[in-house]
C-alpha positions in Angstrom: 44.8 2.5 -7.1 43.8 4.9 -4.2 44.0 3.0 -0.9 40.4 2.7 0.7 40.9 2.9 3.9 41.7 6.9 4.4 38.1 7.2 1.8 35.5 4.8 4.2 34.3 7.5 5.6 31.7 10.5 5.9 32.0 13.8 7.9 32.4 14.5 11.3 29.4 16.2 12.6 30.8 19.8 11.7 31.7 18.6 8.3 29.7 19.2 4.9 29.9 16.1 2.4 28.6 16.4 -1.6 26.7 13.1 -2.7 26.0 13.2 -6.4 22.9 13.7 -8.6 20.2 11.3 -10.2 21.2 8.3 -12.0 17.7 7.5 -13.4 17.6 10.7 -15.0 20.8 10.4 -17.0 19.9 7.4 -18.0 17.0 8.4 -19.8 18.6 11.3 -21.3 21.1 8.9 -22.8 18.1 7.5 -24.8 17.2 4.5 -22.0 13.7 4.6 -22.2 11.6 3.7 -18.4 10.3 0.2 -19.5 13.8 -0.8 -19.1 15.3 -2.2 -16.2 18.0 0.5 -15.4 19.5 -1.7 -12.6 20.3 -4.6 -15.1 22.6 -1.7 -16.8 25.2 -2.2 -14.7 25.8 -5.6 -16.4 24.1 -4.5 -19.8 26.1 -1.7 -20.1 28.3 -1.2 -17.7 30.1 1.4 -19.6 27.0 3.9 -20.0 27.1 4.0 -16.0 30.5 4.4 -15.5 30.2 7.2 -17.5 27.4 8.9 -15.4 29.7 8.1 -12.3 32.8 10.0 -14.0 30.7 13.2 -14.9 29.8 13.3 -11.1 33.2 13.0 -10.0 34.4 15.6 -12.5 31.5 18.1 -11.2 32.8 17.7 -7.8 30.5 15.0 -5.7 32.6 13.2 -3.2 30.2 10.3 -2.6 29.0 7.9 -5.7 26.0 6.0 -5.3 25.5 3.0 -6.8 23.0 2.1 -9.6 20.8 -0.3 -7.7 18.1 1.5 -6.3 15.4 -1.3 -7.0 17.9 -4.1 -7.4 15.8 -6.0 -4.6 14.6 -9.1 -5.1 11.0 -8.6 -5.6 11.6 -5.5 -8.2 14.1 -7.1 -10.3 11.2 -10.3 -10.3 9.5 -7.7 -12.1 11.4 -8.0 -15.2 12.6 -11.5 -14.5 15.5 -11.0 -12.4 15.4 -12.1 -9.3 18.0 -14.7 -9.7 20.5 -11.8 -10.2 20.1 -10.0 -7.2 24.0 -10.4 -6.2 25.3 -10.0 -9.6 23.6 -7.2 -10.2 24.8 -5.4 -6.9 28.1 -6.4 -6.9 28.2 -5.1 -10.4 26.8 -1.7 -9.3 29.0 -1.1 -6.5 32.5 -1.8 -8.9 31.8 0.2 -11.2 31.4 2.9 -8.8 34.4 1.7 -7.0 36.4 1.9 -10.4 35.6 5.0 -10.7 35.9 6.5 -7.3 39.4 5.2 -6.7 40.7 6.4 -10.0 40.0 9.8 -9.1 42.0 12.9 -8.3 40.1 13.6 -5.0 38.9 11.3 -2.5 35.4 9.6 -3.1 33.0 7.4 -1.4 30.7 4.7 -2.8 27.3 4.4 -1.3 25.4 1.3 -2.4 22.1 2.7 -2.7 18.8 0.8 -1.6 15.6 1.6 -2.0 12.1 0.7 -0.8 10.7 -3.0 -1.7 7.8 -1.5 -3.6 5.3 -3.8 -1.8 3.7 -2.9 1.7 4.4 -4.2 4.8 2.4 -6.0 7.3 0.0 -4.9 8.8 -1.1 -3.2 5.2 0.4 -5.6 3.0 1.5 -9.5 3.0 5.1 -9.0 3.4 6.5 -10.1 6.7 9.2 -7.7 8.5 11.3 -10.5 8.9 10.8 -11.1 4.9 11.5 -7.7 4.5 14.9 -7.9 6.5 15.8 -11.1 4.4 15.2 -9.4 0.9 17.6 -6.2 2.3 20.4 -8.3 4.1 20.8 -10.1 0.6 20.9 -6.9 -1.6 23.1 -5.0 1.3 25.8 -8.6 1.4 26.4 -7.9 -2.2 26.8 -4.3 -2.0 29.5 -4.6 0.6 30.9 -7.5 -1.3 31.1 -5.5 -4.5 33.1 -2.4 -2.4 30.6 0.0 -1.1 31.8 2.4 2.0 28.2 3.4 3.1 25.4 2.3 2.5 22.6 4.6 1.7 19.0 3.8 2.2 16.3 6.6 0.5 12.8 7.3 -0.8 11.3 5.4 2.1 7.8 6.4 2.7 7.0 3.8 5.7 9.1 4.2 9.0 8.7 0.2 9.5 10.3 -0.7 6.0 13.2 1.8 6.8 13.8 -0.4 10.1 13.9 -4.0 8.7 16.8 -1.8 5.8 18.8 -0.6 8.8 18.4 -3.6 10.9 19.9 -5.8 7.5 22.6 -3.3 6.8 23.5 -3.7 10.4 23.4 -7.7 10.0 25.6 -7.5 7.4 28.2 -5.3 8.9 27.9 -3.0 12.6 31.1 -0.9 11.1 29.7 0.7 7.7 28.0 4.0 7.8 24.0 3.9 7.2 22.5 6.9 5.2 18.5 7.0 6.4 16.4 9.0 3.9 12.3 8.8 3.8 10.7 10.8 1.0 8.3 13.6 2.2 5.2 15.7 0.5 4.4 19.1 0.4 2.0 18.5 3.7 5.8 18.0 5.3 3.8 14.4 6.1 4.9 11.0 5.0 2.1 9.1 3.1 1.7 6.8 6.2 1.1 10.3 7.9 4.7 10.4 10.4 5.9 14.3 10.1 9.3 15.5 9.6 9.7 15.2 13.7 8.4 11.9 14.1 10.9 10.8 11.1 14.2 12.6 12.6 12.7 11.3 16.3 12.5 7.8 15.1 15.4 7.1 12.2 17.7 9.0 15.2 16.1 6.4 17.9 17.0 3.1 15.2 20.6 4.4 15.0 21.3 5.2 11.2 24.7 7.5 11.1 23.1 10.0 8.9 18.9 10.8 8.8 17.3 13.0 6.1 14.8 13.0 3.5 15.3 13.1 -0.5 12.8 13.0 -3.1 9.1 14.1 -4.3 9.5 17.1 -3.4 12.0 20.5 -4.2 14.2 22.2 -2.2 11.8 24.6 -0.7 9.7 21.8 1.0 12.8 20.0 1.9 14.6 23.4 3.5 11.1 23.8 5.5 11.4 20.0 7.2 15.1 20.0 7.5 14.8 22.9 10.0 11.6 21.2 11.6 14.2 17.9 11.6 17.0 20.1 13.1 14.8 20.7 16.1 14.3 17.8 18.0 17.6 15.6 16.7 21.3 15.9 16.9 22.3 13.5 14.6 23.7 14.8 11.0 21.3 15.7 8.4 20.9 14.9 4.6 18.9 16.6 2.2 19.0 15.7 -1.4 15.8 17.0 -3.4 14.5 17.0 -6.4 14.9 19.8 -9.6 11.8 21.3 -8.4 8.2 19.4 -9.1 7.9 17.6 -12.6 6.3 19.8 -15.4 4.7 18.1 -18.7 6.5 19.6 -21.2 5.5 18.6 -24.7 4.2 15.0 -23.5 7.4 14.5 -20.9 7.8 14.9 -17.4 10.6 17.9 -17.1 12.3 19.0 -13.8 12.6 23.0 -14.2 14.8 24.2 -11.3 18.1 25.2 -12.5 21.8 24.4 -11.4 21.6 27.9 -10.2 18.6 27.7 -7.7 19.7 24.3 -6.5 23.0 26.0 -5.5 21.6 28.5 -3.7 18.9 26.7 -2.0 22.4 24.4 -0.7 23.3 27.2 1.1 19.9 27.6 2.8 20.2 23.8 3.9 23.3 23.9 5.4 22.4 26.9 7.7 19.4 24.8 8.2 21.7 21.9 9.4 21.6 19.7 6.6 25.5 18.6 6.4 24.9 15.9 3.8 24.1 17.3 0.2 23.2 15.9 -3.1 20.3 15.8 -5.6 17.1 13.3 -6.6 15.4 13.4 -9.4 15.8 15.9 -12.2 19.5 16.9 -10.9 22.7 15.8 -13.4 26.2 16.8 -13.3 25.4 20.7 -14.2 23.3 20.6 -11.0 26.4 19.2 -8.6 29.0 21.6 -9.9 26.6 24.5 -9.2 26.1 23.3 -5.6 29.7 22.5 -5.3 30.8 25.8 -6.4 28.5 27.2 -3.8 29.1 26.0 -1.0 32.8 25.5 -1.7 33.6 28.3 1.3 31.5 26.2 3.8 33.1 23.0 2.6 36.6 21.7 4.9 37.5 18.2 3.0 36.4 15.5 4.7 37.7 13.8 7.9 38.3 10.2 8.4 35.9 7.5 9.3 37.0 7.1 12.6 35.9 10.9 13.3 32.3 10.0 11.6 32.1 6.6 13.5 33.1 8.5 16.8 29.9 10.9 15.9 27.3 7.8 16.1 25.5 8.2 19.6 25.7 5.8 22.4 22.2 4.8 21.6 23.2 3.2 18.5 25.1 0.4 20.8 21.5 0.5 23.3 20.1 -2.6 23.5 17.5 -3.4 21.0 14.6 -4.5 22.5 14.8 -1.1 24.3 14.5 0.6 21.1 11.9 -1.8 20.1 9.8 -0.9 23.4 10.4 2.8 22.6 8.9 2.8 19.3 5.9 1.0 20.4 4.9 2.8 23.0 5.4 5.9 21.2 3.0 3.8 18.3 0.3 3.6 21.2 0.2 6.8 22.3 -3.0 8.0 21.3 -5.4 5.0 20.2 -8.4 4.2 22.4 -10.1 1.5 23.1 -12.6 1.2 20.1 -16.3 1.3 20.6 -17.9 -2.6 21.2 -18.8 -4.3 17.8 -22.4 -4.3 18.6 -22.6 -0.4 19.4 -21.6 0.5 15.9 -24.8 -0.1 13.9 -27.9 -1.7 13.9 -26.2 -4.6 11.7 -24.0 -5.0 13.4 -25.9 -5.5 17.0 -28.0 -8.1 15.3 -24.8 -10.3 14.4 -23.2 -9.7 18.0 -26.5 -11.1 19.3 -26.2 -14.3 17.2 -29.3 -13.4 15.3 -29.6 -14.2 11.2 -29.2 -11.0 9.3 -30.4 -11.1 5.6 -29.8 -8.2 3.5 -30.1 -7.6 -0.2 -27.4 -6.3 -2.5 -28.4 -3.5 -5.3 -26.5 -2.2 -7.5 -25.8 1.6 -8.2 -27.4 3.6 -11.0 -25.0 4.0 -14.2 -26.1 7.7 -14.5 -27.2 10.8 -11.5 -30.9 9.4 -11.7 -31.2 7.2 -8.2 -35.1 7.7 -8.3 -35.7 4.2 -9.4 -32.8 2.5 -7.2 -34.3 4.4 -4.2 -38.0 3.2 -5.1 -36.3 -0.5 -4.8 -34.9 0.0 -1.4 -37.6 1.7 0.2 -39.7 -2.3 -1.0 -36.7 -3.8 0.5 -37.3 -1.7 4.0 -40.9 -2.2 3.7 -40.1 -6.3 3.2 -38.4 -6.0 6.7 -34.6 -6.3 5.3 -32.3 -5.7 7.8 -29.4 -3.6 5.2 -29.0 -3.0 1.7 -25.3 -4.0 0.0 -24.0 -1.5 -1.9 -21.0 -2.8 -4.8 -17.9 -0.5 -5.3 -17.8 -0.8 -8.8 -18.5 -4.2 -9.7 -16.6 -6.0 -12.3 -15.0 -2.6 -12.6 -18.0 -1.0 -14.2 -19.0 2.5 -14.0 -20.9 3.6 -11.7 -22.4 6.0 -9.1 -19.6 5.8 -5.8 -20.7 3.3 -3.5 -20.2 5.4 -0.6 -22.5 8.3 -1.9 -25.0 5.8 -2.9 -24.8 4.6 0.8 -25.5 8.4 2.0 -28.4 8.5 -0.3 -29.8 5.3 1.0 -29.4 6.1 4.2 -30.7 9.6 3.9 -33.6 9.1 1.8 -35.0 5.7 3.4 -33.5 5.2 6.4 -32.0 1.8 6.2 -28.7 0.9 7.4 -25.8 0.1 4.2 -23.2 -2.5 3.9 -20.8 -0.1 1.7 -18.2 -2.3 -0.4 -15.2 -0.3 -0.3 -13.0 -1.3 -3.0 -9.1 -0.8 -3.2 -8.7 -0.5 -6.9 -9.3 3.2 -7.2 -7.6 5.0 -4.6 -4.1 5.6 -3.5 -3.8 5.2 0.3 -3.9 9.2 1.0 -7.6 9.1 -0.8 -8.6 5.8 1.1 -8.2 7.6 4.2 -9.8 10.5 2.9 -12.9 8.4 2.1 -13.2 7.1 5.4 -12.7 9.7 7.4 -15.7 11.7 5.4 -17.9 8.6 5.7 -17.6 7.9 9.3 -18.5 12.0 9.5 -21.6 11.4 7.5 -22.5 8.3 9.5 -21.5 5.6 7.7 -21.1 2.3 9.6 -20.8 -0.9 8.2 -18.3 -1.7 5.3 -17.2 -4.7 3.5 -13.5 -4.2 2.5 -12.9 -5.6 -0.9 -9.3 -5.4 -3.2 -11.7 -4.9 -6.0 -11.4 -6.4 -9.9 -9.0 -5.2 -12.7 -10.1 -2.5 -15.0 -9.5 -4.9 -18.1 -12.7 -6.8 -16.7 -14.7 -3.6 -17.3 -15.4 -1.4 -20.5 -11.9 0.6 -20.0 -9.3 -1.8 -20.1 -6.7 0.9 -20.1 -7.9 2.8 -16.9 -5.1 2.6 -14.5 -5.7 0.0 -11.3 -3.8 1.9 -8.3 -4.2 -1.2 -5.5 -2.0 1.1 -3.0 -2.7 -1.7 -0.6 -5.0 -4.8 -0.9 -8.0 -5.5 1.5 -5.9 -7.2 4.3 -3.2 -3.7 4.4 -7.2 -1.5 4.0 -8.7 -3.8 7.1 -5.4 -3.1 9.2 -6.1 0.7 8.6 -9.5 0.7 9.4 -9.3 -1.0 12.3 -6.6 1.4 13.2 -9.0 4.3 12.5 -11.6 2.6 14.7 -8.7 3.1 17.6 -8.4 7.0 16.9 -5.1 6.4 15.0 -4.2 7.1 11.1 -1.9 4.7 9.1 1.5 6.3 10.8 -0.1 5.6 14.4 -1.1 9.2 15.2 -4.1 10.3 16.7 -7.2 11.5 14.8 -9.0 12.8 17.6 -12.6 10.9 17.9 -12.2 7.4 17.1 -14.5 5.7 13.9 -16.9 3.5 14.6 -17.0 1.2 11.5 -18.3 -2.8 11.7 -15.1 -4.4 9.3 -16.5 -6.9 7.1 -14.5 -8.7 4.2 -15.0 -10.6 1.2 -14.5 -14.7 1.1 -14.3 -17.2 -1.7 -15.3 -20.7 -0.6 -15.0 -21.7 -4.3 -11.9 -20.6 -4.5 -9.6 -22.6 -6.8 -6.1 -22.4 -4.6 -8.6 -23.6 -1.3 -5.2 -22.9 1.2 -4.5 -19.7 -0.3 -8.1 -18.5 0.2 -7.7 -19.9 3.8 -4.6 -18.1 4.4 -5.9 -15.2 3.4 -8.8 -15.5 5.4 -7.0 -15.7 8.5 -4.9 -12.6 7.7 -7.9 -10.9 7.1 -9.1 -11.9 10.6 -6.0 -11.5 12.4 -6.0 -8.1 10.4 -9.1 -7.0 12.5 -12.3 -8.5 10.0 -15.2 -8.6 12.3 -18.0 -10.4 10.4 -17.3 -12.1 6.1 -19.6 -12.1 3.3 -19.0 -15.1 1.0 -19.7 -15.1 -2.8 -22.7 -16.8 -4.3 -23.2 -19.7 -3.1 -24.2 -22.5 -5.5 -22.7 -25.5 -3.6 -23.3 -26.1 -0.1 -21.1 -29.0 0.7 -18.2 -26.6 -0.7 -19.2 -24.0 1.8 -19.4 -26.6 4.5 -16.3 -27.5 3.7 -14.4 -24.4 4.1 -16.5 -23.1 7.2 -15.0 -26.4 8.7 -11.6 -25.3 7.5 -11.5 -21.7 9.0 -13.0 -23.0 12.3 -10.3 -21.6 14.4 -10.4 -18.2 12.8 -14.3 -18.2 12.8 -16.4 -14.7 12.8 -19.8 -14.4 11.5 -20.3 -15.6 8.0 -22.7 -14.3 5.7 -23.8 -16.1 2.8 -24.2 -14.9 -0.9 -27.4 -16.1 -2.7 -27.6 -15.2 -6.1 -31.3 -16.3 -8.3 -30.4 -17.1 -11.4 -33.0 -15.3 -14.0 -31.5 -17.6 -17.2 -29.3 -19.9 -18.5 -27.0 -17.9 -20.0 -26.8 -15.6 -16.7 -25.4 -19.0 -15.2 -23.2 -19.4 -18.2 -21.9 -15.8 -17.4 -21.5 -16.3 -13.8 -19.8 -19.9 -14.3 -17.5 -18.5 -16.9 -17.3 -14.6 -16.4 -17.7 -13.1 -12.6 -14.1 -14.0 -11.0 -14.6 -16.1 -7.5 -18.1 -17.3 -8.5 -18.3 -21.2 -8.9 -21.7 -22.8 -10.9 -21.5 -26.5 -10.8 -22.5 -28.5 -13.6 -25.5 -30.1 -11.9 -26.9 -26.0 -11.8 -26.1 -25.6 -15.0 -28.2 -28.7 -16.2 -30.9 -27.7 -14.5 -31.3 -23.7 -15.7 -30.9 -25.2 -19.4 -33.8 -27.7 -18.3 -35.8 -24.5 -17.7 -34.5 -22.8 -20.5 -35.8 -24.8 -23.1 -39.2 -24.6 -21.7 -39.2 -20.8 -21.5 -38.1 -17.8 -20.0 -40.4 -17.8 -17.1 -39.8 -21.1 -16.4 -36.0 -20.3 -15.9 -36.5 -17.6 -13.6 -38.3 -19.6 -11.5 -36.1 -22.6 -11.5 -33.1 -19.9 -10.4 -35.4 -18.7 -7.9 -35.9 -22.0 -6.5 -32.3 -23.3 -6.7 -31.5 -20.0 -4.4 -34.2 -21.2 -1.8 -32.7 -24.7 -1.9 -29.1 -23.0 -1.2 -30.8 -20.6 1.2 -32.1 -23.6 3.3 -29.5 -25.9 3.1 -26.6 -23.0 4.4 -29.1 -21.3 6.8 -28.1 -23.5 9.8 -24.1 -22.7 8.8 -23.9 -19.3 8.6 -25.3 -16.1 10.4 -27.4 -14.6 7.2 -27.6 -14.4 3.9 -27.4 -11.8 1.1 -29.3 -12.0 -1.4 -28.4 -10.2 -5.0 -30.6 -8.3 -7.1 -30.2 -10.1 -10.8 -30.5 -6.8 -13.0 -32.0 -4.8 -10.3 -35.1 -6.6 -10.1 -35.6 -6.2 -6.2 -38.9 -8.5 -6.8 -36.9 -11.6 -7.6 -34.2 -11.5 -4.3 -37.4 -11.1 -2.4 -38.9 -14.0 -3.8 -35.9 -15.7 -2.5 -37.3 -15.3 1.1 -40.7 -16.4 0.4 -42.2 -19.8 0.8 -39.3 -21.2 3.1 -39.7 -22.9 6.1 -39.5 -21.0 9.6 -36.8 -19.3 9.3 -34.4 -18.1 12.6 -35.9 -14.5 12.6 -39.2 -15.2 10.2 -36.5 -13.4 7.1 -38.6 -11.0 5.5 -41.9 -10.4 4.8 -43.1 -10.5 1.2 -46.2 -8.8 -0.4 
């Protein structure tokens, strides 16, 4: 066996080095189809990747990286793995140290990590420090199974990349770190960082090597390895794609051949990319090309010691220096956001402690809004402060919320609360919505993760759920502070009022609770609760988020039947009906229809009056549109705290 120690090692700064191709990819072309875990293989079938390893070798790559891209914790819990994180690893990194010191040339193993495939706080649940933990475990076994670097790619988010270097350099301060983040044709992250603020801030954390790899081919790669080049001296890797996927026949094909990969290697080293290799879409035929052409640029490689000697001094700087850098730069640009009750009517009426009511509608199915705007204009009339607008409700189909909002506003001038739903949209059309609502003038959203598709009439639509509605309040309130989701400036700050959805019926109470305060701490400015059918329940959990407390608005649903209480009770995720309700609608029932719909009615009052002193407003639904019915809700009460509505 080759000794080790002369191998742990990757060039010197002047140095070119050839990492190999995808593994994914010749995985599925050995028949392993994508519903598999292809991590598990390297227990499985160990032999199948040993054999992908040795037709790398033989094409001329002088670093292996391991199969364990998503052998993290919370993607192998995907397929129920997750108690074989460190068999899994340890596995990887063998076989491609079996295979590296058997051969005729030297050859590193990198043990390969990839992204979590959750978001981080503050767009997701996961902690950085949870983050950190998940990595150091996956890196320990890596290094325990015989990787020499460790390489960590197809990062999108600058923060996650940071809690993988700070575990690789927990686990050991000696072994090379690889830094990739994946890229799109913008030459923008999907958090929004460039190609600068990547090399700027992966050469400010201290990885060895910083590059990109990924989505994209090797033109868009070329173009941001040069931008890269500009404003870092560390060494550079660039390891694209085949070109962009093409459907071919019903599969995804990469089309750019071994021949244009090998020539667009030559354009990245005089670029100053110094590490090589290939993403998705590139085999064996694809490394040989590239090795063949750059063979006259390509000394072998020097020792570790040289590499080690390249690292900067900052990589030994003191930490919470670094840690100040990177949030100063983070700050640079946001502004103080306008005052809560400057943003909208609404929302100046709940900073002056006043009760708001509104009523929610719900968008047409078809183009036709005549009718819906016919309602509204009887709900301005009745003195309603806004009109709710759902975001696809029980994943129906329907017209958008936020246009419906425009046409509200436009047509009767009265102020929207737009549900914004994050079932729909990747992260990149999220902001896209936003920034065109807060150019039209909408103000005033309710952030909502939004229900399944298999609750609605396509069951097989695909849910996206980039990030839920803790990660979607972060970014707003972010966007409020004239910053997008990477923390650079968009110019003029919005000016949305950040409202979110609450469950005080929630079965798991403390998980609803926790939540909640996320939500808050997230930058939630006022809540809207579901129906309400219980006070004392509401009570209850008012009581429980007392420390967290911001304006709480309660839903009031009228019941128009029994079996709408049946389908509420049973159907409508979040929504609680207590038996005693129940009892009484069938009561009504059996006397007749209109006797039902008046009995709902009044059970709404009864809630409205009971929670009125609680909460800061109410919002009524519209059962089936009928606008009539949610007004009827305000009528006949007591003196209210701002005389509600008025009702013809």
């Amino acid at each position: 066996m080759t000794d080790r120690a002369p191998l742990t090692r990757l060039v010197d700064p002047d140095r070119i080095v050839l990492f190999d191709g995808a593994m994914g990819t010749m995985l599925y072309q050995k028949g392993v189809f994508i519903n598999q875990c292809y991590d598990e293989l390297s227990i499985r079938s160990p032999d199948l990747v040993r054999d992908i390893h040795r037709q790398y070798v033989k094409a001329g790559a002088e670093v292996l990286e391991t199969n364990s891209f998503g052998a993290n914790r919370l993607k192998l819990a995907q397929h129920g793995l997750e108690s074989q994180v460190h068999a899994i690893n340890r596995a990887a990194a063998a076989i491609a140290r079996e295979v590296a010191d058997e051969s005729s040339h030297p050859v590193l193993v990198a043990g390969a990590v990839g992204p979590l495939g959750v978001r981080l706080e503050p767009y997701g649940p996961t902690s950085e420090q949870e983050a950190r933990s998940v990595f150091r475990e996956q890196v320990a076994a890596l290094k325990e199974g015989g990787a020499d670097v460790f390489i960590l790619e197809t990062f999108s988010d600058l923060h996650e990349i940071k809690e993988a270097i700070r575990a690789a350099r927990d686990i050991d301060t000696t072994i090379p770190i690889v830094a990739q983040m994946t890229i799109g044709a913008d030459h923008h992250t999907s958090y929004g960082a460039t190609a600068e603020d990547v090399a700027r801030t992966l050469d400010e954390w201290g990885a060895d090597v910083i590059g990109l790899n990924c989505s994209v081919g090797p033109q868009i790669i070329l173009e941001c390895i040069e931008r890269m080049a500009a404003v870092t001296r560390r060494k550079l890797s660039a390891q694209p794609n085949a070109g962009m996927p093409r459907d071919v026949g019903g599969r995804s094909m990469y089309m750019a051949s071994p021949e244009y990969m090998a020539t667009y290697a030559r354009h990245l080293i005089h670029a100053g990319a110094k590490v090589l290799g290939g993403c998705c879409g590139t085999t064996p035929e694809h490394i040989k090309a590239i090795c063949e052409g750059i063979r006259p640029l390509n000394p072998r490689l020097a020792t570790q010691s040289a590499m080690r000697g390249a690292r900067s001094a900052e990589t030994g700087a003191d930490e919470s220096s670094r840690s100040a850098l990177s949030a100063q730069r983070a700050a640079q640009g946001a502004q103080r956001s306008t005052p809560f009750a400057e943003r909208s009517r609404f929302a100046s009426r709940i900073a002056a402690g006043e009760f708001v009511t509104s009523v929610e509608i719900v968008p047409p199915r078809g183009v036709d809004a005549a009718r819906m705007i016919a309602d509204v204009r009887k709900l301005k009339d009745a003195g309603v402060d806004a009109v709710n607008v759902p975001d696809g409700p029980r994943a129906q189909s329907r017209m958008g919320a936020l246009l419906t909002s425009v046409l509200i506003e436009q047509q009767v001038g009265i102020e929207t609360v737009t549900h914004y739903a994050c079932r729909d949209r990747n992260l990149l059309g999220m902001l896209s919505d936003l920034l065109g609502a807060a150019a039209i003038g909408l103000r005033n959203l309710l952030i909502i993760t939004g229900d399944p598709p298999k609750m609605g009439p396509y069951p097989d639509a695909t849910a996206v759920f980039d990030i839920d509605s803790i990660g979607l309040t972060n970014l707003v309130r972010n966007l409020n502070c004239g910053l997008d989701p990477g923390g650079n400036a968009i110019g003029q700050p919005t000016r949305f009022a950040i409202g979110v959805g609450v469950n005080p019926a929630a079965l798991d109470a403390p998980h609803e609770i926790r939540r909640f305060e996320w939500k808050v701490d997230a930058g939630a400015e006022f809540a809207i609760t579901q129906p309400v059918f219980d006070a004392r329940q509401l009570e209850k959990f008012l009581s429980a988020v007392a420390h967290v407390r911001i304006p709480v608005i309660a839903g009031i649903w009228p019941l128009v039947s029994l079996r709408n209480a049946e389908f509420l009770a049973n159907e409508v995720p979040g929504v609680s009906v207590p038996e005693s309700v129940i009892t009484r609608m069938r009561k009504a029932s059996e006397k007749s229809k209109e006797h039902a719909t008046a009995e709902g009615i009044a059970i709404a009052r009864e809630m409205l009056e009971r929670v009125r002193t609680v909460v800061q407003g109410v919002q009524v639904s519209a059962p089936f549109g009928k606008v009539e019915l949610a007004l009827q809700v305000f009528s006949g009460l007591t003196a209210a705290p701002n005389d509600f509505v008025r009702v013809s």
